[in-house]
N, C-alpha and C positions, 0 to 999 in steps of 0.2 A: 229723785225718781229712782227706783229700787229697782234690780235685776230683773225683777219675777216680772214686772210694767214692763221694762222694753221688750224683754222674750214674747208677752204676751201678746202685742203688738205685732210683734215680725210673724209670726204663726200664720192667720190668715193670707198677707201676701206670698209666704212661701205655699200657702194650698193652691193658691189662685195662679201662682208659678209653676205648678207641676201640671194641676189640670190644664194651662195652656197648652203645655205641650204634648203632655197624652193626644191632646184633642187635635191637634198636630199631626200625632205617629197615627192618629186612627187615621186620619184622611189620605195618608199615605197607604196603608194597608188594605182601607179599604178597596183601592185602584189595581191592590195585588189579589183580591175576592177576599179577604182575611177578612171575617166580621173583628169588628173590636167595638165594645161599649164604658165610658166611662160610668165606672162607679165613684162613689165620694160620699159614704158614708159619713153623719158625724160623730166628729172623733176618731175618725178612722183617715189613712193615709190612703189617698185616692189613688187609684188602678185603674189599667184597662185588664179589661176580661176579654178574652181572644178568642176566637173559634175557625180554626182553618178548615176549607169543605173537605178535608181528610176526617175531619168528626175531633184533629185535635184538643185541646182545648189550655192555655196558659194564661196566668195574670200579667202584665209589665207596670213595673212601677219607674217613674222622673224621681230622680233624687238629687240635690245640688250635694257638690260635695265639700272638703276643707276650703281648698284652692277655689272655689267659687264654681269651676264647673259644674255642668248638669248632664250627668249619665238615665239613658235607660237600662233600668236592672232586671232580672229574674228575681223571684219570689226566694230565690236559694242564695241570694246576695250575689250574685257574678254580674258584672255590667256587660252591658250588649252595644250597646254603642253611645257616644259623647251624641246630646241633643240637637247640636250642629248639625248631623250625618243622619237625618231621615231617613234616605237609600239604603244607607247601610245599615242602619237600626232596621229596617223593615227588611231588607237581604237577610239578614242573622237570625230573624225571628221566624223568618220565613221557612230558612234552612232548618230548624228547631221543629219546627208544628210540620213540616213535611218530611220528616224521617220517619222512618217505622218505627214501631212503637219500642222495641228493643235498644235502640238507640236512643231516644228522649230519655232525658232526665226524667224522673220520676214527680207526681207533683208535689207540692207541699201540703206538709202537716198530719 
């Protein structure tokens, strides 16, 4: 069995991996009013889309990393918190989508 067969393999449960936990941080978020909707494109790296009643608006992406953990990130590559820390992943997101707009990072792309 050749490289490109097991990677292909591992692909889908790692989608099936992130979207679990997105769908996770949204049920969290949603109890802070934060809408969040998974997306999951194909071929595309699933996200939540964010909208805080500030009118903010950010992606978060679950990403595992070398060491096996699973961080949530910003679309700007900075991690928000280890997938463990729900509270705190939704605390940090929170802080982010409720600042004035001078203070947010800018969005991507």
């Amino acid at each position: 069995m050749g490289k490109s067969m097991r990677r292909g393999r591992a692909v889908p449960s790692l989608r099936w991996a992130s979207l679990d936990r997105l769908d996770r941080l949204a049920a969290v978020l949603a109890g802070r009013g934060i809408g969040a909707a998974t997306v999951a494109p194909p071929g595309r790296v699933p996200r939540l889309e964010l909208t805080h009643p500030s009118g903010a608006e950010h992606d978060v992406y679950a990403g595992r990393c070398e060491d096996g953990s699973w961080w949530y990130w910003w679309p700007w590559a900075e991690r928000i918190a280890p997938d463990l820390d729900l509270v705190g992943a939704a605390a940090a997101i929170e802080k982010v989508l409720g600042a004035p707009a001078a203070c947010r990072p800018p969005p991507p792309g």
